[in-house]
gemmi code that builds the backbone of each chain (N, CA, C; Angstrom):
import gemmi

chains = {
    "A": [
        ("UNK", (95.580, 20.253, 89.359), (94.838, 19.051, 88.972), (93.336, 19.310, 89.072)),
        ("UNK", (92.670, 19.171, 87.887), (91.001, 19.123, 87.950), (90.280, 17.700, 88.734)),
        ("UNK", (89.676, 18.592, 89.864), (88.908, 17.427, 90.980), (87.926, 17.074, 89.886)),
        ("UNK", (87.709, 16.066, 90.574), (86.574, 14.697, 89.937), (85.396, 15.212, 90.558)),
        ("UNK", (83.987, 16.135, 89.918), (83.217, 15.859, 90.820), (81.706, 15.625, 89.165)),
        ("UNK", (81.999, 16.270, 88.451), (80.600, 15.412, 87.372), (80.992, 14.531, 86.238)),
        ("UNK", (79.987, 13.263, 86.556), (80.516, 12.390, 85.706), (79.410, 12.353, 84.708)),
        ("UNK", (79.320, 11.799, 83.216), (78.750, 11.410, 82.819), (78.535, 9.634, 82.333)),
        ("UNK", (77.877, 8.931, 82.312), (77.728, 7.423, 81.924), (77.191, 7.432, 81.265)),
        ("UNK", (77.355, 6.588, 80.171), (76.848, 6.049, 78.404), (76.647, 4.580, 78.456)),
        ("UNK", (75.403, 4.116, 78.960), (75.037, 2.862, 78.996), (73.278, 2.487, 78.902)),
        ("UNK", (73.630, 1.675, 78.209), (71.818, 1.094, 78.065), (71.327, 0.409, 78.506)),
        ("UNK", (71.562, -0.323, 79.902), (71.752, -1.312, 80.831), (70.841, -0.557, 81.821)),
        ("UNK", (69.604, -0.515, 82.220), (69.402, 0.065, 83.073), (69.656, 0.190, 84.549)),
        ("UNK", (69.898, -1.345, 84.983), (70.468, -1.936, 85.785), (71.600, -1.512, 86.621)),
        ("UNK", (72.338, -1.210, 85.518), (74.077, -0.586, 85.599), (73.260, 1.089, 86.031)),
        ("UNK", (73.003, 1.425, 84.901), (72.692, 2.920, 85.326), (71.736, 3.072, 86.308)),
        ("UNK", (70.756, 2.202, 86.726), (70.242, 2.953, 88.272), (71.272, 2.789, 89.624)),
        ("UNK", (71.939, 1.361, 89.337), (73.190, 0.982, 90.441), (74.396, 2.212, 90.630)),
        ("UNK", (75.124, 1.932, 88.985), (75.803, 3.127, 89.524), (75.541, 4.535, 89.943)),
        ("UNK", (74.553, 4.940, 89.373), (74.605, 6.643, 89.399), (74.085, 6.513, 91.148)),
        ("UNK", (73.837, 5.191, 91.576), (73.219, 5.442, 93.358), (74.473, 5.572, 93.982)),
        ("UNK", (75.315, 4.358, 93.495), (76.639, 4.278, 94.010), (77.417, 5.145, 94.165)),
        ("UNK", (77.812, 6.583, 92.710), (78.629, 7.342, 92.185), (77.836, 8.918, 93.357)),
        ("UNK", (76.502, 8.516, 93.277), (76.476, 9.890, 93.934), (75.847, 9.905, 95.356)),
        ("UNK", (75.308, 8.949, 95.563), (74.817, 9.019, 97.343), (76.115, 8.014, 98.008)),
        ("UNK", (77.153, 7.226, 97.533), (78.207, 7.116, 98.221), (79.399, 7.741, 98.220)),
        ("UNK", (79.741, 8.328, 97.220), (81.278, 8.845, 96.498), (81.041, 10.394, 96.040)),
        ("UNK", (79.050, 10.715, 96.136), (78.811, 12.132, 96.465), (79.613, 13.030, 95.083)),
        ("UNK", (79.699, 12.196, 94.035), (79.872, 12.600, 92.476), (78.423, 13.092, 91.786)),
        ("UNK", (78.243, 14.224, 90.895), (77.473, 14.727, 90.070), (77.413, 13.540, 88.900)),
        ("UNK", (75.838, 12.729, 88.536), (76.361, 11.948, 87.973), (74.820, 12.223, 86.772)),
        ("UNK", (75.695, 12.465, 85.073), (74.488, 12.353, 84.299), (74.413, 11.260, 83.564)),
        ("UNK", (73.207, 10.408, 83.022), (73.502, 9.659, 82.496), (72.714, 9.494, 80.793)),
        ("UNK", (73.120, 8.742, 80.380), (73.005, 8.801, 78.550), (72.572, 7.895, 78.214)),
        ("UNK", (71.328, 7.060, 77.480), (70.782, 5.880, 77.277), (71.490, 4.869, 76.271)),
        ("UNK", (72.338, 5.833, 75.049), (73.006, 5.526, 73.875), (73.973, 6.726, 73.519)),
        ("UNK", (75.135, 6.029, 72.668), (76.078, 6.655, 71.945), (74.946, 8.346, 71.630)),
        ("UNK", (74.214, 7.781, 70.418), (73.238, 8.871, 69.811), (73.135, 9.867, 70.877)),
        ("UNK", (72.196, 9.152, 71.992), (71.571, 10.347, 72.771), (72.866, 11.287, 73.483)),
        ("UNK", (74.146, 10.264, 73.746), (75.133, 11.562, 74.526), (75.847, 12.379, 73.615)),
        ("UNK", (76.045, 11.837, 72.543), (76.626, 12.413, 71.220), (75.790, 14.276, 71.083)),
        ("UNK", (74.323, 13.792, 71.345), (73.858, 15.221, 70.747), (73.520, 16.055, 71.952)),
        ("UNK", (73.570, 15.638, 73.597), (73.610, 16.203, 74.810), (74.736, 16.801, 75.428)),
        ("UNK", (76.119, 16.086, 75.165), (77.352, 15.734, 75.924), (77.625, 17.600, 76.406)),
        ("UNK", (77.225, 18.064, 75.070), (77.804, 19.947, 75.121), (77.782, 20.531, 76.213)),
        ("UNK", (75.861, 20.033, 76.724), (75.099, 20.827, 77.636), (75.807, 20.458, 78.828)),
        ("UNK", (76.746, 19.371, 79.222), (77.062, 18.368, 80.549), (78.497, 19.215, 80.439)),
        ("UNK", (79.469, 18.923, 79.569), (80.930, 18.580, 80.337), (81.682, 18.359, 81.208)),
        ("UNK", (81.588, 16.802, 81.448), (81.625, 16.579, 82.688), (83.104, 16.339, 82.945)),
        ("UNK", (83.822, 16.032, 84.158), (85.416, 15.644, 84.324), (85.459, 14.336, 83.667)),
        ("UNK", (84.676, 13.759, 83.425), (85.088, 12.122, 83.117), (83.500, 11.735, 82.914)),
        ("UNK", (83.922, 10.718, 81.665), (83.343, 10.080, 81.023), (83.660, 8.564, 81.203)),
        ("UNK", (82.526, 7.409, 81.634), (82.325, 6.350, 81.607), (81.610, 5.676, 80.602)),
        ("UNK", (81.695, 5.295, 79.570), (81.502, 4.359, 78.272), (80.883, 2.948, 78.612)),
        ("UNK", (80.094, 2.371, 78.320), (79.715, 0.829, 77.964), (80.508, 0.655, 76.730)),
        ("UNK", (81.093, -0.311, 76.580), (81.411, -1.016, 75.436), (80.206, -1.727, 74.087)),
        ("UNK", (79.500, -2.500, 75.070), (78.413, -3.376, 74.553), (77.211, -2.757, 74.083)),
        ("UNK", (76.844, -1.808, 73.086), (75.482, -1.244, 73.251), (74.740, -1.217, 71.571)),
        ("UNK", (73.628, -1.738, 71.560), (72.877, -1.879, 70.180), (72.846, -0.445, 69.336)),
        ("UNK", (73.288, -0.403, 68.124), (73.136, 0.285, 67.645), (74.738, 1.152, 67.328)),
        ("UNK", (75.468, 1.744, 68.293), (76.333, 2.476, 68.022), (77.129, 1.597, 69.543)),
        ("UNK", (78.574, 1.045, 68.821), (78.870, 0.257, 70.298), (80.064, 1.333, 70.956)),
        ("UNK", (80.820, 1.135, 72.176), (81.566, 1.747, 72.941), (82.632, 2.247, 72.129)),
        ("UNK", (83.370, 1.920, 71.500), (84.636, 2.184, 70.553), (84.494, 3.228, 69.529)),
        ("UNK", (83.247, 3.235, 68.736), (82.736, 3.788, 67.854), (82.290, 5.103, 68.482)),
        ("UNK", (81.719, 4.931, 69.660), (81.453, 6.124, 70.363), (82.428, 6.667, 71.013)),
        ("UNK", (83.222, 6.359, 71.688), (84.778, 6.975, 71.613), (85.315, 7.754, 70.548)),
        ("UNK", (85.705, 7.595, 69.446), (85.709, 8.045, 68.577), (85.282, 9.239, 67.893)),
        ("UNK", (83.601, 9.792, 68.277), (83.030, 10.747, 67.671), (83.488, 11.425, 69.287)),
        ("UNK", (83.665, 11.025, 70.500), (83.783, 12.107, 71.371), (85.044, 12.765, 71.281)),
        ("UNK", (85.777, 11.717, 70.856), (86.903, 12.228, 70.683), (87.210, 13.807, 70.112)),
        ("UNK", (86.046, 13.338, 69.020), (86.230, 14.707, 68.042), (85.379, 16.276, 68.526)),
        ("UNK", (84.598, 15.995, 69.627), (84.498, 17.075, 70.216), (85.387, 17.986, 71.052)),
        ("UNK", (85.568, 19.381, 70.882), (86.787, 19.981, 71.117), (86.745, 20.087, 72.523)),
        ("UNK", (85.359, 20.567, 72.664), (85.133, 21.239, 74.875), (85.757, 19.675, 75.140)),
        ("UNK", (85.750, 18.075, 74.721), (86.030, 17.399, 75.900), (87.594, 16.469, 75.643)),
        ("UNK", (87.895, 17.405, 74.767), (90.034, 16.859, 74.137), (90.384, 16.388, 75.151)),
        ("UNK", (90.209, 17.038, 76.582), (90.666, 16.942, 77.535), (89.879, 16.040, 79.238)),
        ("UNK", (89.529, 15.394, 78.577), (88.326, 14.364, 79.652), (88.449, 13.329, 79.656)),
        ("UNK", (88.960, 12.553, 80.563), (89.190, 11.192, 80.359), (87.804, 10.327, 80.393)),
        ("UNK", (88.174, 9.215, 79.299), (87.287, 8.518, 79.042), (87.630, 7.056, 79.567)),
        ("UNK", (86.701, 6.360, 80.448), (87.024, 5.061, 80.483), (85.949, 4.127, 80.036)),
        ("UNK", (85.941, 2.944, 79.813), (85.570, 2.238, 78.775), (84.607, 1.225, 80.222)),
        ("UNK", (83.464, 0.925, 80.483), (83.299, -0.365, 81.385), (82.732, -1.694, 80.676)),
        ("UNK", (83.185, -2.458, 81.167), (82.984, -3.809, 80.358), (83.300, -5.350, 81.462)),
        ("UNK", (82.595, -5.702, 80.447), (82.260, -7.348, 80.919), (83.398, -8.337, 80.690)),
        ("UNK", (83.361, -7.614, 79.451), (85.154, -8.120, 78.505), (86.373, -7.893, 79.489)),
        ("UNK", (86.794, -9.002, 80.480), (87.802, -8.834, 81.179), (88.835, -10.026, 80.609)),
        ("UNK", (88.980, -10.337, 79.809), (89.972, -11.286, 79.097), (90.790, -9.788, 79.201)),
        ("UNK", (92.139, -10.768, 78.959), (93.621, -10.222, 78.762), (93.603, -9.254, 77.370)),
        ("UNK", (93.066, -10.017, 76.386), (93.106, -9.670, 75.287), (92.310, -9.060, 74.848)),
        ("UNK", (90.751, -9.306, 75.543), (90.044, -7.998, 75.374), (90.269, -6.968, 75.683)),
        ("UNK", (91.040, -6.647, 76.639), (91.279, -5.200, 77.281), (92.919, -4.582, 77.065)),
        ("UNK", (93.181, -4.984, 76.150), (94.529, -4.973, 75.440), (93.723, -4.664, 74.322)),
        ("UNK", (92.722, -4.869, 73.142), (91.932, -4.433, 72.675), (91.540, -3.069, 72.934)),
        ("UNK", (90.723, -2.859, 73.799), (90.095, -1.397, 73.936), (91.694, -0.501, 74.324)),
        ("UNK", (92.340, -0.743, 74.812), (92.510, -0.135, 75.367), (93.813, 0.888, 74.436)),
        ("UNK", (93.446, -0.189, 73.453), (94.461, 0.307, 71.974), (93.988, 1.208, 71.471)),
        ("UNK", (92.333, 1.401, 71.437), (91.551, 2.433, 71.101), (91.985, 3.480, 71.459)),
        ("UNK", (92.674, 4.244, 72.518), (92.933, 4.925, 73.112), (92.297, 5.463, 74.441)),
        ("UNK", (91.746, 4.545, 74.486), (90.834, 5.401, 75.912), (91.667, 5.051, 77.064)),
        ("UNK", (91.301, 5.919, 78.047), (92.578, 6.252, 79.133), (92.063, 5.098, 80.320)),
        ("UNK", (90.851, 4.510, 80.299), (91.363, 3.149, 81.328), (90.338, 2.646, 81.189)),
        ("UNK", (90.222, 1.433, 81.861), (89.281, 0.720, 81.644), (88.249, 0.048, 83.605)),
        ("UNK", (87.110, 0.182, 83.592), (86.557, -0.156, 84.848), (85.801, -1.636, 84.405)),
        ("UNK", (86.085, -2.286, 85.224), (85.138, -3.852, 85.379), (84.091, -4.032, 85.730)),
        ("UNK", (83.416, -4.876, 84.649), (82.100, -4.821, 85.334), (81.911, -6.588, 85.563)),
        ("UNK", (81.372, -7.312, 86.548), (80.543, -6.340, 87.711), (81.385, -5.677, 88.467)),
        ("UNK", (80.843, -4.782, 89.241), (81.646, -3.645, 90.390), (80.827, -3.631, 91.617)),
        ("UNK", (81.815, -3.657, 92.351), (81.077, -3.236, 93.874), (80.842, -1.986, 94.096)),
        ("UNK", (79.322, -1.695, 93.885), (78.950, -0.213, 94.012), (79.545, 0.442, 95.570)),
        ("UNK", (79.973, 0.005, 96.819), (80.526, 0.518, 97.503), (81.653, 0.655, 97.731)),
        ("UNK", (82.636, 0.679, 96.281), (84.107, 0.697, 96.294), (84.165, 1.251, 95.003)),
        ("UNK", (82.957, 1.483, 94.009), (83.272, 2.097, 92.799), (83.673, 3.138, 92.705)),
        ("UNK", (83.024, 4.366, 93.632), (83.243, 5.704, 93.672), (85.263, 5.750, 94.092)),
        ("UNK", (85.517, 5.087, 95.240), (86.814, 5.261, 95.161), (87.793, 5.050, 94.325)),
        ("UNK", (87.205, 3.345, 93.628), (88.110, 2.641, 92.439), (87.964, 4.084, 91.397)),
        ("UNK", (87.174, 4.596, 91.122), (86.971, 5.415, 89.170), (87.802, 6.557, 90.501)),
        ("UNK", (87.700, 7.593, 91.298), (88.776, 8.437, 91.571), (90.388, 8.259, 91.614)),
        ("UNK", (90.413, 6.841, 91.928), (91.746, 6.620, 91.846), (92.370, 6.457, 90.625)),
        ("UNK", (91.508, 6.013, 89.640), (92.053, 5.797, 88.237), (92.140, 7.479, 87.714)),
        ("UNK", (90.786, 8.067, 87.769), (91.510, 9.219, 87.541), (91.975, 10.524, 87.960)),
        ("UNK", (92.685, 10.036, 89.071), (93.652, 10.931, 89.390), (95.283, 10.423, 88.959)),
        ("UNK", (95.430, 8.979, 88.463), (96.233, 8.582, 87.916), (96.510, 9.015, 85.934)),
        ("UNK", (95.256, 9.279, 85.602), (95.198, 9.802, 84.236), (95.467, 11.292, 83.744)),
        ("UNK", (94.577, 12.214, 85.014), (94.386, 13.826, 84.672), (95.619, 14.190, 84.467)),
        ("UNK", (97.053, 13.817, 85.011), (97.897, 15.064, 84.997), (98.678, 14.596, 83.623)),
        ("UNK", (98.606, 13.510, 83.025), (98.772, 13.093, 81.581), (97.903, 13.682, 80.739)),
        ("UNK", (97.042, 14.342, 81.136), (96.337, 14.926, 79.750), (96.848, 16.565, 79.711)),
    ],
    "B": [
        ("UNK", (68.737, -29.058, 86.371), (70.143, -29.136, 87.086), (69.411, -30.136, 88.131)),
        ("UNK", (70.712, -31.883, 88.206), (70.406, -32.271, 88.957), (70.173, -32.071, 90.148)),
        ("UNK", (71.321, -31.147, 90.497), (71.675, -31.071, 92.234), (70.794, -29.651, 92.621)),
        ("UNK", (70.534, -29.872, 93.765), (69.743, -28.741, 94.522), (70.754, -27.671, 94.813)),
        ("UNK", (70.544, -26.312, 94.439), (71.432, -25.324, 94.583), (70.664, -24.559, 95.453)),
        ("UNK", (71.378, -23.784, 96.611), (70.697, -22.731, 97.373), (71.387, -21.590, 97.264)),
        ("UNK", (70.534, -20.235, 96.698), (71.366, -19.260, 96.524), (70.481, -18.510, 97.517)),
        ("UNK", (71.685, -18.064, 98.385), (71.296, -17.086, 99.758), (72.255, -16.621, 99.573)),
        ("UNK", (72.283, -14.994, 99.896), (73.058, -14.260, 100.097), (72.216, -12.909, 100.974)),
        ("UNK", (73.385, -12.757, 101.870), (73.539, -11.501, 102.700), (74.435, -10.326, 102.227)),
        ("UNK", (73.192, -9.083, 102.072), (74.213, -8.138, 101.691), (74.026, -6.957, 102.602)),
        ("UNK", (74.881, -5.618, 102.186), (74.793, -4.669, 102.771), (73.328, -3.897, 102.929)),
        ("UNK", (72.569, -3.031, 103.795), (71.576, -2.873, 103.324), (71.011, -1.924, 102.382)),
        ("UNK", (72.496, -1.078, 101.881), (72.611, -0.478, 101.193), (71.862, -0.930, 99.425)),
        ("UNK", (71.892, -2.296, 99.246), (71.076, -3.139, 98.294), (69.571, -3.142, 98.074)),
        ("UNK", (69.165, -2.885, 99.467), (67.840, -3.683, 99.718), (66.428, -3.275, 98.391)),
        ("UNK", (66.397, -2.175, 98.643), (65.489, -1.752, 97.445), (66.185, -2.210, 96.034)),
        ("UNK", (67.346, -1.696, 95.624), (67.901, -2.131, 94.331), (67.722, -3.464, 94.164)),
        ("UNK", (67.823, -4.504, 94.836), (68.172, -5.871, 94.494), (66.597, -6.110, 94.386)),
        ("UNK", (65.736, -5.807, 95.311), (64.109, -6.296, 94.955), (63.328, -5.648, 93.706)),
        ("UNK", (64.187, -4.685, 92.980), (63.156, -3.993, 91.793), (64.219, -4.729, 90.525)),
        ("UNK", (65.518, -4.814, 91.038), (66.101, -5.789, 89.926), (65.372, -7.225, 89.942)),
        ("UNK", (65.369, -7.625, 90.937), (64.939, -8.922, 90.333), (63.272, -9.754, 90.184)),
        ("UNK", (62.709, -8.315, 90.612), (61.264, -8.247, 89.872), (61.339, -8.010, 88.133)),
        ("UNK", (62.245, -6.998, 87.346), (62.597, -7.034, 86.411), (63.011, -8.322, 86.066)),
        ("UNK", (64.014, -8.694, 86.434), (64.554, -9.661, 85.714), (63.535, -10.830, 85.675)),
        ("UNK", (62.367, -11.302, 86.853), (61.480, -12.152, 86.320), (60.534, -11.159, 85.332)),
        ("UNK", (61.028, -10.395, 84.847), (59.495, -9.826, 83.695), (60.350, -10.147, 82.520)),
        ("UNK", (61.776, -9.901, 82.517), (62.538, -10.532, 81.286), (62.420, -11.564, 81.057)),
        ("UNK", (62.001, -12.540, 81.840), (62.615, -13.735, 81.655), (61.372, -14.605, 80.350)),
        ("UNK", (60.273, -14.068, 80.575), (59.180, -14.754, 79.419), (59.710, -14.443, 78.009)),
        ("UNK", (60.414, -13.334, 77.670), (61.594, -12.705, 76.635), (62.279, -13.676, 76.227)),
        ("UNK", (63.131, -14.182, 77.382), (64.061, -14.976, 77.360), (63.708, -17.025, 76.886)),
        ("UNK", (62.962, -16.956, 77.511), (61.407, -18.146, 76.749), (61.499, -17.762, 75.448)),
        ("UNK", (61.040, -17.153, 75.106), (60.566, -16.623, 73.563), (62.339, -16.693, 72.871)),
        ("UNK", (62.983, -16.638, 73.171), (64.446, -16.655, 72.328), (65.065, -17.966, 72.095)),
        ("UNK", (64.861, -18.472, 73.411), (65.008, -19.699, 73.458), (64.023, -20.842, 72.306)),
        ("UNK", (62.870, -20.444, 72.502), (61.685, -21.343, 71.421), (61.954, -20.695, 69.837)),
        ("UNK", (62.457, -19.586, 70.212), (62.822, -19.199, 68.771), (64.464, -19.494, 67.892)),
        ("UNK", (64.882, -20.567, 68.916), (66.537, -20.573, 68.836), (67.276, -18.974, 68.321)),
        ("UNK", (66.373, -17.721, 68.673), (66.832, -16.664, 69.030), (68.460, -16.022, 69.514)),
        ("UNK", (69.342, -16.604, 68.731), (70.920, -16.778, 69.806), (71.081, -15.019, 69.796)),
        ("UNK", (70.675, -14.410, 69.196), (71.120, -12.745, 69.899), (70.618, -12.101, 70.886)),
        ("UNK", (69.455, -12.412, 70.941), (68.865, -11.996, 71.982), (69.055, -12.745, 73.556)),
        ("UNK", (69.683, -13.914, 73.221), (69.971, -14.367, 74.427), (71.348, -14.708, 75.085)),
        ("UNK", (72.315, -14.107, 73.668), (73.554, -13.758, 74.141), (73.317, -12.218, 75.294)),
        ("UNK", (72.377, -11.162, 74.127), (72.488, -10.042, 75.057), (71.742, -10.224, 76.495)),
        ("UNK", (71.008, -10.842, 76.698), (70.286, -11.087, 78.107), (71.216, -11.611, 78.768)),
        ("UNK", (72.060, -12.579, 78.124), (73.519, -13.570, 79.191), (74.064, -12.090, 79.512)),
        ("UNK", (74.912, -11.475, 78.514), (75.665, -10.332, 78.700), (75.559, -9.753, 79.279)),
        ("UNK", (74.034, -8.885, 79.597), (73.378, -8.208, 80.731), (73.282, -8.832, 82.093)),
        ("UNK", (72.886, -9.882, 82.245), (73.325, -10.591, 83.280), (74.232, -10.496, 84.473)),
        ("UNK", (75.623, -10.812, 83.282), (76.881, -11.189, 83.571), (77.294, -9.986, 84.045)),
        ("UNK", (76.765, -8.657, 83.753), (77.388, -7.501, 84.183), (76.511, -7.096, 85.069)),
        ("UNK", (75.326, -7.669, 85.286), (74.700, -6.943, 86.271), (74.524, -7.785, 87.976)),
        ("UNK", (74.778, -8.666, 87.270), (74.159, -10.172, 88.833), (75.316, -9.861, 89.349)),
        ("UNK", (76.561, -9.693, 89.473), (77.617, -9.599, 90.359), (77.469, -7.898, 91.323)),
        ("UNK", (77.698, -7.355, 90.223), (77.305, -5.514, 90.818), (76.466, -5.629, 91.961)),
        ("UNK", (75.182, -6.419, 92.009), (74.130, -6.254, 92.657), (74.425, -7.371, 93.952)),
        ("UNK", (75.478, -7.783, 93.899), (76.124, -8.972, 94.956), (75.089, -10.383, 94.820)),
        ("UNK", (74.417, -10.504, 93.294), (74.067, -12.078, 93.519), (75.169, -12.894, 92.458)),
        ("UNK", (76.737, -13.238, 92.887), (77.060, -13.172, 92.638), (77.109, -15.111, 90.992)),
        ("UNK", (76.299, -15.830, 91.523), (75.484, -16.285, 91.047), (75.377, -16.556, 89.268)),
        ("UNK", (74.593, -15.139, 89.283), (73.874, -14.498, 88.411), (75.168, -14.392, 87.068)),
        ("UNK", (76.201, -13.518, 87.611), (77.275, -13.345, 86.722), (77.666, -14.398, 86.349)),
        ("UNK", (78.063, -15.440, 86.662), (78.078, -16.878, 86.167), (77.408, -17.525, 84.938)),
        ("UNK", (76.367, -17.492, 85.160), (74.870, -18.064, 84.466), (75.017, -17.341, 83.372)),
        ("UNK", (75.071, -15.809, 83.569), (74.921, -14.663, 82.338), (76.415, -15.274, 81.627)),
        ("UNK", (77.356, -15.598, 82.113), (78.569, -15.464, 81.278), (78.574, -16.590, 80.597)),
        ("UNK", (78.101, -17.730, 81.088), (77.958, -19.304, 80.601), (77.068, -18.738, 79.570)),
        ("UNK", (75.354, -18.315, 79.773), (74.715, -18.171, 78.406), (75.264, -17.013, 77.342)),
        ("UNK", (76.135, -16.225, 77.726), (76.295, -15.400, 76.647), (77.422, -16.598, 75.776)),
        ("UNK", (78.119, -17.098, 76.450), (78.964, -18.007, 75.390), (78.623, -18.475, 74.530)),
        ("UNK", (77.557, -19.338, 75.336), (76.953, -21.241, 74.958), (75.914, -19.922, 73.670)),
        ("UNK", (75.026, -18.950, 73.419), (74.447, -18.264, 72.627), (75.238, -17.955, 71.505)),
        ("UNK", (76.815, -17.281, 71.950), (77.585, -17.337, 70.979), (78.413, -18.126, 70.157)),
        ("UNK", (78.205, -19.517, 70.199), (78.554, -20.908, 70.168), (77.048, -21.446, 69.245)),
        ("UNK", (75.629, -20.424, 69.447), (74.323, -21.138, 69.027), (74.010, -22.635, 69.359)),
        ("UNK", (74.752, -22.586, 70.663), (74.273, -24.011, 70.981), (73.339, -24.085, 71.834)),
        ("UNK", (72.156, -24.398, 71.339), (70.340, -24.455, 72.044), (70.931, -25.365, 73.547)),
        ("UNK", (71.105, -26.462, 73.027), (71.343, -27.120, 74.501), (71.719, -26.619, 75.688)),
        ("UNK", (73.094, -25.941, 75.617), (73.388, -25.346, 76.912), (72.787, -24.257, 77.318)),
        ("UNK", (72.163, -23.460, 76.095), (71.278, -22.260, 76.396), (70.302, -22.470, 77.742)),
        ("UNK", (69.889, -23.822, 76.733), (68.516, -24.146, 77.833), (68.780, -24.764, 78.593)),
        ("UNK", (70.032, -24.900, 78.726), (70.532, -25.593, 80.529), (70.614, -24.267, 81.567)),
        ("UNK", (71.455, -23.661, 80.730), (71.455, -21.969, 81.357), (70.564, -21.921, 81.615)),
        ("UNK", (69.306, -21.198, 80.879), (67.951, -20.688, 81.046), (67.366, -21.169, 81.970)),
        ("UNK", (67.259, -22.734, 82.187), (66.842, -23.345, 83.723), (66.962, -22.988, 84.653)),
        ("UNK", (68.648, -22.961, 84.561), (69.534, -22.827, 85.581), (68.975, -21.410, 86.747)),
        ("UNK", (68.895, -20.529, 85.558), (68.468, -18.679, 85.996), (67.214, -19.063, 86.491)),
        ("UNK", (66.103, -19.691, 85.726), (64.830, -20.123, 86.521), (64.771, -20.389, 87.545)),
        ("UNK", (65.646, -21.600, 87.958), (65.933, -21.758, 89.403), (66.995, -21.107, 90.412)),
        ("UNK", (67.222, -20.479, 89.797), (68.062, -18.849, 90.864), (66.865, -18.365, 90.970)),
        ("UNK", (65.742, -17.764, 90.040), (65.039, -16.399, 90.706), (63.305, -17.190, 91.134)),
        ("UNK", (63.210, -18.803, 91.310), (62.549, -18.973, 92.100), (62.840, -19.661, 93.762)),
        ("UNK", (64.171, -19.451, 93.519), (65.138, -20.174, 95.135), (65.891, -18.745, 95.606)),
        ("UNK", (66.282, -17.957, 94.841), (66.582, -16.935, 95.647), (66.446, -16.607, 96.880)),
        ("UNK", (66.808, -16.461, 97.923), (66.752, -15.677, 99.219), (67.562, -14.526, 99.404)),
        ("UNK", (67.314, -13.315, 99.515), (68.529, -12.109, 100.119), (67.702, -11.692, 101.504)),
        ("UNK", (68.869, -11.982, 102.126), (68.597, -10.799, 103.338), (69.461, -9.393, 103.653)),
        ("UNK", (69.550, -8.645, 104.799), (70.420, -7.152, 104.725), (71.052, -7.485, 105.732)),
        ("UNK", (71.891, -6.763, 105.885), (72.706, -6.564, 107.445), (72.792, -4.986, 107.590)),
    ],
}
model = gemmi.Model(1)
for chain_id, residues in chains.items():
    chain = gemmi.Chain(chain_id)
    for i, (resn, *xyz) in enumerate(residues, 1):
        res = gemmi.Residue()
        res.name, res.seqid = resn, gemmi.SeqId(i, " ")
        for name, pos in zip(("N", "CA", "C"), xyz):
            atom = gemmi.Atom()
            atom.name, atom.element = name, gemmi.Element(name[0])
            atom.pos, atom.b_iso = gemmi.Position(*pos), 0.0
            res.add_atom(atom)
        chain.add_residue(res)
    model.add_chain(chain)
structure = gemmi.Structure()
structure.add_model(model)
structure.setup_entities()
């Protein structure tokens, strides 16, 4: 089983991205890069490959789904689970994404001192399916 | 809002810096958020609800996620009224605010 230790995040929220990447790596002690937009990780992602990928759903310009999609089609990360974070916690929203194919989904808001454990536990529940 | 609301919250002190540079931001958004409102602006103040809603809970004002989720609706609905009940509403969160640490 491939340990969890660099993540990358795809969000334009700055908020989210100064919280989590404090959360992900001075509590849960994860390698954490982060991506402003679809665009910008789309043409970086090569240089990173990280174990797992965290997605915004919500983002101007190129949204979460759509960007799923083109990562998909990169070959180095066939094998990287992607989870989707979102605001969208309806039933039916997340029965939605999750049709997309992406391998799970994290809630937002999150308690940055339980996130690092919550995203390891999800994927160590995903890796040995891929 | 008729009733007097007090939002205090105690958090870890693991917050302390994050929560005071967030919500210095969020009063620099908020003249933005004026301007959307006078402009019956409903996208821009769905995405400010949205942002909100995902960020005021994370940061333990839990508050915040509320307000953001009510205005991203009432924006996606284009209904000015509740916008600007919302919009108050957040006004008077980030001039009653109190956080302390433990």
């Amino acid at each position: 089983m491939s340990e969890l230790k660099k993540i990358v995040m795809i969000d334009d929220e700055k908020a989210i991205q100064i919280l989590a990447k404090m959360a992900l790596e001075k509590v849960a002690g994860f390698e954490v890069t982060v991506f402003d937009s679809g665009a910008q990780a789309l043409s970086e992602i090569k240089n990173v490959i990280p174990d797992l990928i965290l997605l915004d759903v919500i983002m101007p310009e190129m949204e979460g789904p759509e960007v799923f999609v083109e990562l998909r089609k990169i070959e180095e990360l066939n094998k990287v689970p992607i989870f989707f974070m979102t605001g969208k916690n309806g039933e039916d929203e997340i029965k939605l994404l999750l049709a997309t194919g992406v391998n799970d989904i994290v809630n937002k808001p999150f308690d940055p001192l339980k996130l690092g454990a919550q995203i390891k536990e999800k994927y160590d529940g995903v890796i040995g399916d891929l | 809002m008729g009733l007097s609301v007090i939002y205090e919250y105690e958090l870890a002190s693991f917050y302390k810096e994050l929560v005071e540079e967030y919500l210095k931001n969020k009063n620099e958004e908020f003249e933005k958020l004026e301007r959307a409102m006078n402009e019956s602006d409903f996208t821009t103040i769905k995405i400010i609800g949205h942002n909100l809603a995902g960020t005021g809970g994370s940061y333990g004002l839990t508050s915040l996620t509320d307000i953001g989720d009510r205005m991203e609706s009432s924006a996606e609905e284009s209904n000015l009224e509740e916008c600007k009940n919302q919009i108050n509403e957040y006004r008077q969160f980030l001039d009653t605010v109190k956080v302390s640490y433990k």
